[in-house]
RONUVEX-742170 format. One line per field, with one value per residue: y, x negated, z of N, C-alpha, C in turn. Coordinates in steps of 0.05 Angstrom, whole numbers, plus 5000, padded with zeros to 4 digits. Layout:
<atoms>
n.py = c(Y:...)
n.px = c(X:...)
n.pz = c(Z:...)
ca.py = c(Y:...)
ca.px = c(X:...)
ca.pz = c(Z:...)
c.py = c(Y:...)
c.px = c(X:...)
c.pz = c(Z:...)
</atoms>
This chain:
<atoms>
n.py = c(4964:4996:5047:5018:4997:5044:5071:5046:5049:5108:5133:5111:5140:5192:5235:5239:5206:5138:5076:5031:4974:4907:4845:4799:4755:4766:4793:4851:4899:4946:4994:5042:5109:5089:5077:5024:5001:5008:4943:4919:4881:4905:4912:4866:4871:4868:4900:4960:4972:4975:4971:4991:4984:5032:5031:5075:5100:5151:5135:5077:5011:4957:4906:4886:4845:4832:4832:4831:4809:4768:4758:4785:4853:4916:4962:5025:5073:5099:5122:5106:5054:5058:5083:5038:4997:5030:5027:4962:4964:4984:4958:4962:4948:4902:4893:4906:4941:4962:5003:4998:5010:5052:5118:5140:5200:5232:5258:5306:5328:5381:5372:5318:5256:5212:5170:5146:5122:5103:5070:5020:5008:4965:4959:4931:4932:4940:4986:5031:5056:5097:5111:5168:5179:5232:5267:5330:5369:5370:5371:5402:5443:5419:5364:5369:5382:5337:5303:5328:5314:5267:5251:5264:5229:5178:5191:5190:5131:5120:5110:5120:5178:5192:5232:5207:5239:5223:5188:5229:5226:5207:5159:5136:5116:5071:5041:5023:4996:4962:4931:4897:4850:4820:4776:4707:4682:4693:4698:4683:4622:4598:4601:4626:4672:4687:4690:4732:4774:4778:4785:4836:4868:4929:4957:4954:4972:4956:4922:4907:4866:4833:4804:4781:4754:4724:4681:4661:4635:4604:4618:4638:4707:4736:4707:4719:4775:4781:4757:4799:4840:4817:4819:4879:4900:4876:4899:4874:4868:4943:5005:5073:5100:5142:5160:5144:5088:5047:4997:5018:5031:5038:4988:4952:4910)
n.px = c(5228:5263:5270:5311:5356:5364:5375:5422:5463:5468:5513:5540:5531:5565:5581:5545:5479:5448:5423:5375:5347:5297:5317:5283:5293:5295:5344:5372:5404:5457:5472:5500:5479:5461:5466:5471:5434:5381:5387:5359:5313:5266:5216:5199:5214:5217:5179:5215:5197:5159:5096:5051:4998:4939:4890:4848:4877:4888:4889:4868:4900:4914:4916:4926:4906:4951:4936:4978:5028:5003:5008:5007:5001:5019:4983:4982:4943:4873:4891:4932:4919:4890:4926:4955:4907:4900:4951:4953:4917:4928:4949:5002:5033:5077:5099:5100:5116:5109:5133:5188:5242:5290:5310:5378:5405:5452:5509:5499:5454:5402:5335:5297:5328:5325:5283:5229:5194:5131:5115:5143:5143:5140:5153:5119:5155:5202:5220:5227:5181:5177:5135:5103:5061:5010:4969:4938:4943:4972:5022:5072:5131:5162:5161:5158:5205:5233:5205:5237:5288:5281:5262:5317:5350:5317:5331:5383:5387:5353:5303:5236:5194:5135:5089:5033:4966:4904:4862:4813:4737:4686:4725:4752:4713:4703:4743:4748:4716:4709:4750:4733:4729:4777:4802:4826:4788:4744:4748:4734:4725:4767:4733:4684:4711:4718:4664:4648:4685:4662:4612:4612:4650:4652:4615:4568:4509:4518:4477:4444:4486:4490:4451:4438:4486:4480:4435:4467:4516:4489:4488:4481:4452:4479:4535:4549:4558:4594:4643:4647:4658:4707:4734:4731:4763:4815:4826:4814:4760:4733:4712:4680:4713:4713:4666:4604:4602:4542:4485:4473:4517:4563:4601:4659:4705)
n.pz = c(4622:4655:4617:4588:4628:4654:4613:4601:4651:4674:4662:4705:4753:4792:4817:4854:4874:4845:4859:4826:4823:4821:4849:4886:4865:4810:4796:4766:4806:4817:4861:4909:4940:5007:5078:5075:5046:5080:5097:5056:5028:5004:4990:4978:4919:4842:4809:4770:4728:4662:4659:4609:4566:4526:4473:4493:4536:4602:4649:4696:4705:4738:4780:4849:4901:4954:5023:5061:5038:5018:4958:4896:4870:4832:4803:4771:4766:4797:4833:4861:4864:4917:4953:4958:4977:5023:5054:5060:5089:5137:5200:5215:5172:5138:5089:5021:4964:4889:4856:4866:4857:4824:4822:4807:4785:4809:4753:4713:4734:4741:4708:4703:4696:4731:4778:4797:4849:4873:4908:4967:5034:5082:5147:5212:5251:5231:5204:5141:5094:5044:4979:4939:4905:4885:4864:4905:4868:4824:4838:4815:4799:4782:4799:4847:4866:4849:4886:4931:4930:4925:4978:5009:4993:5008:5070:5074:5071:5110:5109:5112:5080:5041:5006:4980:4972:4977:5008:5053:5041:5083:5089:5054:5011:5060:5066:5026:5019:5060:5040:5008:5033:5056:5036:5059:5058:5073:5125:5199:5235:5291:5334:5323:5318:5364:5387:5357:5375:5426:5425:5410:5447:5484:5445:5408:5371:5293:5272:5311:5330:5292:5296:5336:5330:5288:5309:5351:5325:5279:5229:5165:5156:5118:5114:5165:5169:5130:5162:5197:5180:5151:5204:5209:5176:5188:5247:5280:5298:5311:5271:5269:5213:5188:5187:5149:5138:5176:5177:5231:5255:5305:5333:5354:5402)
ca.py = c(4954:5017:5056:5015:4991:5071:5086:5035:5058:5123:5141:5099:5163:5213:5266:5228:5184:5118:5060:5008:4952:4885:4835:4779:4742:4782:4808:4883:4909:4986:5006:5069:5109:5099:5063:4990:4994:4990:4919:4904:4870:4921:4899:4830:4868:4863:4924:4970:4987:4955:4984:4990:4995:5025:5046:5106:5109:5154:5118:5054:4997:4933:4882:4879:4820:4845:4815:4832:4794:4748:4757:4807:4875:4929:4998:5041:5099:5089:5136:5096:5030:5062:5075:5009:4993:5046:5008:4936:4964:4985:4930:4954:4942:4879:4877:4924:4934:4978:5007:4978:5012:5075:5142:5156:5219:5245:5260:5333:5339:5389:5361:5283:5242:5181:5177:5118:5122:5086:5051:5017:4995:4951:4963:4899:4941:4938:5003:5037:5084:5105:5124:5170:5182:5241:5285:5350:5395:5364:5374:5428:5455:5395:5346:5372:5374:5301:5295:5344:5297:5233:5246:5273:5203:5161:5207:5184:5100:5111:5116:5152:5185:5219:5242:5205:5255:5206:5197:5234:5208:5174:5143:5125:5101:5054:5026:5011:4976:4939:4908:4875:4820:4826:4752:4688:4652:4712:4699:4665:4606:4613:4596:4641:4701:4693:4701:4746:4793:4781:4812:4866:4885:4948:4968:4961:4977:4931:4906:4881:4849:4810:4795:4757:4723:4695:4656:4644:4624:4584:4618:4659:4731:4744:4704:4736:4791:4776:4756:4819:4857:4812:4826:4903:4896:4862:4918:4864:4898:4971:5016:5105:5101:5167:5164:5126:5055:5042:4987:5032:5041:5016:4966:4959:4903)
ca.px = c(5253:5272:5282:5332:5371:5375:5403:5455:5477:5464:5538:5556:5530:5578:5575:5532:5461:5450:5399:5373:5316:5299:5311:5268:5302:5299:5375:5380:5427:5457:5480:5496:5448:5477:5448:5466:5407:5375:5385:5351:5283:5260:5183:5186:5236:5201:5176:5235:5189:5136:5061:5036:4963:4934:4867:4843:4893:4863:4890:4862:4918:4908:4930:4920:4915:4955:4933:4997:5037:4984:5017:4987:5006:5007:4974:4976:4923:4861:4898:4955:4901:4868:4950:4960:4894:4906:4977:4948:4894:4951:4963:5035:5048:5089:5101:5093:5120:5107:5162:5212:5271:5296:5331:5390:5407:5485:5507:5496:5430:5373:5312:5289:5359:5314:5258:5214:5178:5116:5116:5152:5129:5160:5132:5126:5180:5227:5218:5213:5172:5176:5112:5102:5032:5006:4943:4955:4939:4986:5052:5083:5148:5186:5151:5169:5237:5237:5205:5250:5311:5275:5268:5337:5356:5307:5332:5406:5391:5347:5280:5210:5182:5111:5072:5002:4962:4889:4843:4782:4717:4683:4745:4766:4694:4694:4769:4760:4689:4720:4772:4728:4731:4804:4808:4821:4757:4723:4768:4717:4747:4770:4701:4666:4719:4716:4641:4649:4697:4660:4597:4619:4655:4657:4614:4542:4503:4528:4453:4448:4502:4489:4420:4445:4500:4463:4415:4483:4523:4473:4496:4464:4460:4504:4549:4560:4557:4624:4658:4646:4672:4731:4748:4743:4792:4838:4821:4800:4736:4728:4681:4689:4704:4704:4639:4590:4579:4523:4476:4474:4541:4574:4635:4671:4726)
ca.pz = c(4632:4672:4608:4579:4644:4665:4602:4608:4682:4681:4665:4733:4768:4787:4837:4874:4873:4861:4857:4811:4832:4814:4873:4878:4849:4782:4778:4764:4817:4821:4885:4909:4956:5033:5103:5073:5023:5091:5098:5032:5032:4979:4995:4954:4901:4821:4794:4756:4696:4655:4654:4578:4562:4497:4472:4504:4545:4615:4675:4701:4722:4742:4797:4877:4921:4984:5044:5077:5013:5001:4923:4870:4871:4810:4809:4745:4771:4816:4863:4875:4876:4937:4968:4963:4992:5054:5069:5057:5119:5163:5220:5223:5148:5133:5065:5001:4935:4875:4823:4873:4848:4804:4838:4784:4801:4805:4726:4713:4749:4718:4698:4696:4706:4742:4785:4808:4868:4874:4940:4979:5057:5111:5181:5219:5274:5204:5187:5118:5083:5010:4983:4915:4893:4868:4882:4917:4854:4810:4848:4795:4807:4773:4813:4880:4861:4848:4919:4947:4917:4939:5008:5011:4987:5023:5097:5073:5064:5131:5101:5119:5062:5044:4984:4982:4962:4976:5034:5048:5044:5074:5094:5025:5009:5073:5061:4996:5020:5078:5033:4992:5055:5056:5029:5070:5055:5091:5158:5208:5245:5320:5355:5301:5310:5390:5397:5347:5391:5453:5424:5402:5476:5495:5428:5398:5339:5277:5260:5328:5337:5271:5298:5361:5322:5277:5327:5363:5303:5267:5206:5152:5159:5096:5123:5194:5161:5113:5183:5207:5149:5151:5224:5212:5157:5198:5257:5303:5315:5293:5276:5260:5184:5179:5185:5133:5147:5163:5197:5266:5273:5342:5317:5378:5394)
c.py = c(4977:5033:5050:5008:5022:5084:5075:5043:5073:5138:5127:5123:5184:5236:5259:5206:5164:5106:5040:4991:4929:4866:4821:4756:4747:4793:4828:4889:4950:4985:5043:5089:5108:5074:5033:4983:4982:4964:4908:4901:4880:4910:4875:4847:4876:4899:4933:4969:4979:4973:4977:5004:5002:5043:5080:5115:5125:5151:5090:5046:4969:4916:4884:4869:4839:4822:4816:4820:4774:4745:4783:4830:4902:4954:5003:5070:5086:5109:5123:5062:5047:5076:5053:4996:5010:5033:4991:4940:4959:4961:4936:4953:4911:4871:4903:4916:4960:4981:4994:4987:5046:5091:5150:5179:5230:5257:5292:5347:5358:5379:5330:5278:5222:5193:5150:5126:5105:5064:5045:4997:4989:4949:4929:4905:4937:4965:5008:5053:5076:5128:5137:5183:5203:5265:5314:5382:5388:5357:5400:5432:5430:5371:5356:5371:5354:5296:5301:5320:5260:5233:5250:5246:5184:5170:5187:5148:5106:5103:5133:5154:5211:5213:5232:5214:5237:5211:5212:5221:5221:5157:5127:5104:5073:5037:5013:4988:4951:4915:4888:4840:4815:4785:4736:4677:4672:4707:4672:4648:4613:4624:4614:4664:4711:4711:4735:4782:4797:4790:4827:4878:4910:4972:4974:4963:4951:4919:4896:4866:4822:4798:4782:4744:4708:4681:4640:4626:4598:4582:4638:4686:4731:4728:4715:4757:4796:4768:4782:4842:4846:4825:4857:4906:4890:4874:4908:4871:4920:4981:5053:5098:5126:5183:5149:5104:5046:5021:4996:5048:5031:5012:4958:4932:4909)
c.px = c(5271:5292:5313:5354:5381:5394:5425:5471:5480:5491:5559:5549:5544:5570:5550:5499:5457:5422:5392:5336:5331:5296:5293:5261:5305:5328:5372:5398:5427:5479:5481:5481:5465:5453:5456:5448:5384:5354:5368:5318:5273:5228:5183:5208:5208:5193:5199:5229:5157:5112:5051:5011:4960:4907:4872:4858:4878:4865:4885:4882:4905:4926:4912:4926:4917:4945:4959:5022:5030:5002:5004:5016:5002:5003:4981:4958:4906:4872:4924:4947:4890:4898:4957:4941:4886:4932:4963:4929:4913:4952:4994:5056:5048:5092:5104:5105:5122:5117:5182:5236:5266:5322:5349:5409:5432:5484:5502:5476:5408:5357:5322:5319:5348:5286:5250:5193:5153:5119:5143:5145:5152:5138:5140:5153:5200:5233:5209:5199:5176:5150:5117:5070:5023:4984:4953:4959:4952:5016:5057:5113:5179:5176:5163:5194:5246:5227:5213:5276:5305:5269:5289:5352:5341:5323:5363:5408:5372:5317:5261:5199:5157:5104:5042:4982:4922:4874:4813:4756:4696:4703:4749:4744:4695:4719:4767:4733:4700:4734:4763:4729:4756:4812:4801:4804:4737:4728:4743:4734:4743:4743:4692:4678:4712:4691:4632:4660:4680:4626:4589:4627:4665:4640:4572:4531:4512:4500:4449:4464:4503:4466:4432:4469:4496:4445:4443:4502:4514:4480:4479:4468:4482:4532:4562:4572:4594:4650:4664:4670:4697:4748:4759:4762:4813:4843:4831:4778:4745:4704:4692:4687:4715:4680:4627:4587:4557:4510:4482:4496:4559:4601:4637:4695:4750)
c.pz = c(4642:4649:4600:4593:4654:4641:4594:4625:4684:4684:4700:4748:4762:4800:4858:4867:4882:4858:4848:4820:4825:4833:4866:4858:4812:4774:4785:4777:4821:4841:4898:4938:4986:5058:5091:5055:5049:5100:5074:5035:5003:4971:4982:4927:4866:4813:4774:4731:4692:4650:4622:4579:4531:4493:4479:4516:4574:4644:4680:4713:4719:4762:4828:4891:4940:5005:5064:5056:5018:4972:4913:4869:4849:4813:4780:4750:4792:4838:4867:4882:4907:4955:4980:4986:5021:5077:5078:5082:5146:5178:5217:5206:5142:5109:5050:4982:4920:4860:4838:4864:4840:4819:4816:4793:4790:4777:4728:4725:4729:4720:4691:4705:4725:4755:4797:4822:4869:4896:4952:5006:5070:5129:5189:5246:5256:5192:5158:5120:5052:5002:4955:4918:4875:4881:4880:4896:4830:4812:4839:4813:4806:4797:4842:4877:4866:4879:4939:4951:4929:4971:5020:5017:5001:5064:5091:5078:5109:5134:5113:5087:5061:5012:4991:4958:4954:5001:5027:5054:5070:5078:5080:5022:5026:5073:5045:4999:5036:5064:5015:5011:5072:5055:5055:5082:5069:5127:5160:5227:5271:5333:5347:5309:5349:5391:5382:5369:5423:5459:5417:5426:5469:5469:5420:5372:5311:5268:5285:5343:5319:5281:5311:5343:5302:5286:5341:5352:5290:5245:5196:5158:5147:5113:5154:5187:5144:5131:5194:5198:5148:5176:5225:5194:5168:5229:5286:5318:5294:5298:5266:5233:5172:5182:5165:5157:5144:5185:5231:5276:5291:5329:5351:5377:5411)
</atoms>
C-alpha cells in the first residue's frame, strides 16, 4: 500500500515533512508534520504497508494478540515480535500499533524519500512514543540518518522516540515466557486473585506459594500455577526477571 500511496503524494512535499497513515477507519490521510498530529489516535491507525511472504524468505512475521488492544497485532522480524511483546508488558502502555504511518520527507532530500517507523505507543498518561526496531549492529550510516530525521519529526508533533535495539536475557527469555499467560482465560477471578495477592505479601519462594494455594484454592497445581503467571504478566505480583525463573524465586505482590 505504502509504495504506491507515497508515490502518489510524494510531490505534496515541499520544503518541509509530511505524514501519511491509515486511520481506523481505513482512509489514507497526508498531513503535514506539526503538534496537531498530536491529537490523532495513531495506536488503532491500519498498518501503511503490506507484509509479503515468499519461499525462503529470512525473517519470521506473523500476528500478536495485544493484551493492551485485545486485537491482533503484526510483526515482520522476531525482533520487533519481542518489541511488541516488551510494550504489551508495560502497565503504562495503552494502546499499540505497527506500520502506523509513513515519514515523507521534504522533496529534495538525500537518500530514502519515506520512512516507516515501526511502532507506535500510547501511554495510559496520553503520551507518545515512536518505536523503530533495529539491532544495535545494524544501524549503518543511512539508517541513523533516517533515525536522526525521525526523531527530529517525532520532537516537532510532540513525540518520544527510541531505537529498540532488544532486551537482554534473561529478561527477554522471561517476557516472552510470562506472556504466554497474557490471555483472559488465564486471569483468576477476584477471590482467586485476592488470596492470590495476599500470599505472596511481602514476598516468598514461587513453589511455596503454589503449595499453600493449592490446598487453599482447591485447584490443580497447573492451574494455580497459570494464575500466577497471569498476575506477573499483568505486574500484579512480581518477581526479578532479570534473573531466570525459576521455582525458588520470591514473587512478591
Amino acid at each position: 500500500m505504502v509504495r504506491q500511496l507515497v508515490g502518489t503524494l510524494r510531490n505534496l512535499s515541499a520544503d518541509f515533512p509530511r505524514m501519511l497513515f491509515v486511520d481506523e477507519a481505513g482512509r489514507a490521510r497526508v498531513t503535514d508534520v506539526s503538534e496537531d498530529l498530536f491529537a490523532e489516535t495513531l495506536e488503532r491507525a491500519l498498518p501503511v504497508r503490506d507484509f509479503f511472504a515468499w519461499p525462503g524468505k529470512r525473517n519470521y512475521e506473523g500476528l500478536w494478540w495485544s493484551s493492551r488492544n485485545h486485537t491482533l497485532v503484526r510483526f515482520e522480524s522476531l525482533l520487533e515480535r519481542q518489541a511488541i511483546e516488551w510494550f504489551d508488558f508495560d502497565p503504562t502502555v495503552a494502546g499499540l500499533s505497527a506500520q502506523p504511518f509513513a515519514l515523507l520527507w521534504a522533496r529534495g532530500t538525500a537518500g530514502q524519500s519515506w520512512h516507516v517507523p515501526d511502532l507506535f505507543i500510547r501511554r495510559a498518561d496520553g503520551s507518545a512514543l515512536v518505536v523503530d526496531v533495529r539491532p544495535a549492529d545494524r544501524v549503518d550510516a543511512d539508517a541513523a540518518d533516517q533515525f536522526r530525521r525521525t526523531r527530529a519529526a517525532c520532537s516537532t508533533v510532540g513525540w518520544n522516540y527510541e531505537v529498540f535495539a532488544g532486551l537482554p536475557e534473561p529478561l527477554g527469555l522471561n517476557v516472552r515466557f510470562v506472556s504466554g499467560y497474557r490471555f483472559d482465560r488465564c486471569r483468576p477471578n477476584e477471590r482467586q486473585q485476592a488470596q492470590l495477592v495476599r500470599t505472596y505479601g511481602s514476598g516468598q519462594p514461587l513453589e511455596t506459594g503454589v503449595d499453600d494455594l493449592t490446598n487453599r484454592l482447591g485447584e490443580p497445581r497447573a492451574t494455580v500455577l497459570v494464575h500466577i503467571y497471569h498476575l506477573l504478566w499483568r505486574q500484579i505480583l512480581h518477581v526479578d526477571l532479570n534473573e531466570p525463573l525459576r521455582m525458588d524465586s520470591t514473587v512478591r505482590s
